[in-house]
VOGU-3710 file (C-alpha; in Angstrom, 3 decimals, decimal comma):
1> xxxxxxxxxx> 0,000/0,000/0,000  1,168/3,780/-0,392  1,820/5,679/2,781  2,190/9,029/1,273  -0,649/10,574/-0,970  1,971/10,448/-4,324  2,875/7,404/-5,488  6,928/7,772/-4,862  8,879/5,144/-4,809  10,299/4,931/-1,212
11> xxxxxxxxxx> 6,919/5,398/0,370  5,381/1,688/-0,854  4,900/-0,576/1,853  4,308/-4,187/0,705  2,084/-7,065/2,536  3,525/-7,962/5,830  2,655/-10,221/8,787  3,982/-9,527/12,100  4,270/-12,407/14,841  3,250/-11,622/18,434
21> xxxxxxxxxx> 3,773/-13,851/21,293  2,490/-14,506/24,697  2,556/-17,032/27,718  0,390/-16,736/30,881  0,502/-18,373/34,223  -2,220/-17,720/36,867  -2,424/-18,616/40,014  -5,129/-21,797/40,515  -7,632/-19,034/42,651  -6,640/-16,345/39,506
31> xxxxxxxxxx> -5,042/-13,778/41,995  -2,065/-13,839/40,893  -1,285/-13,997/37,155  2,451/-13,112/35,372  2,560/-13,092/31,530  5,615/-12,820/29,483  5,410/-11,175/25,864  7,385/-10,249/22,506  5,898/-8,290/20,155  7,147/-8,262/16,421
41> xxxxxxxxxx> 9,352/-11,376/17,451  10,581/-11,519/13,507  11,873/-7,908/13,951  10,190/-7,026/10,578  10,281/-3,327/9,760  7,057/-1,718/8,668  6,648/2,054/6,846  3,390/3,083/8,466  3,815/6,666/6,752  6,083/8,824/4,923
51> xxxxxxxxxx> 5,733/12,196/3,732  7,391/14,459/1,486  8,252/18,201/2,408  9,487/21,082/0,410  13,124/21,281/-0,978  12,932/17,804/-1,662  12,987/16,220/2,390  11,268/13,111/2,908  10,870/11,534/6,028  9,127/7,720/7,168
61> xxxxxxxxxx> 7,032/6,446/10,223  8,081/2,702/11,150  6,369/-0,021/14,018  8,546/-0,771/16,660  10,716/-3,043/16,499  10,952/-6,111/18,305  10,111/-5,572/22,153  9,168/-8,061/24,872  8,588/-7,920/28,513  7,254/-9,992/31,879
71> xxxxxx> 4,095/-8,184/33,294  2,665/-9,011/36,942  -0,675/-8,580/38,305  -2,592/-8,573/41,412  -6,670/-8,962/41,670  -8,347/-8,297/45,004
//
């Protein structure tokens, strides 16, 4: 797809597929639950936007990158 309303050459963005994983443990009475995550595990880089200024600068949005990360909770 294009990300910038002209059709230039550095702003086409082919089909992608990202790949987000996840793993949760909870407690057996649910108060306790800890999930671990990565997000974008392939580390694919995706334009979500460019745009093209005057005198000729050009500049692109991309996802983030590969991230991950433990996350804890407490219900009461």
């Amino acid at each position: 797809y294009r990300t910038t309303a002209q059709p230039y050459f550095f702003s086409q963005q082919s089909a992608y597929a990202t790949l987000d994983l996840s793993l949760l443990w909870a407690s057996p009475d649910s108060k306790y639950t800890v999930r671990g995550f990565v997000n974008n595990a392939t580390n694919k880089a995706v334009m979500t936007s460019g745009n093209v200024f005057s005198l000729g600068r050009a500049m692109a949005d991309f996802s983030s990158p590969r991230y991950y990360g433990v996350r804890a909770a407490y219900n009461f």
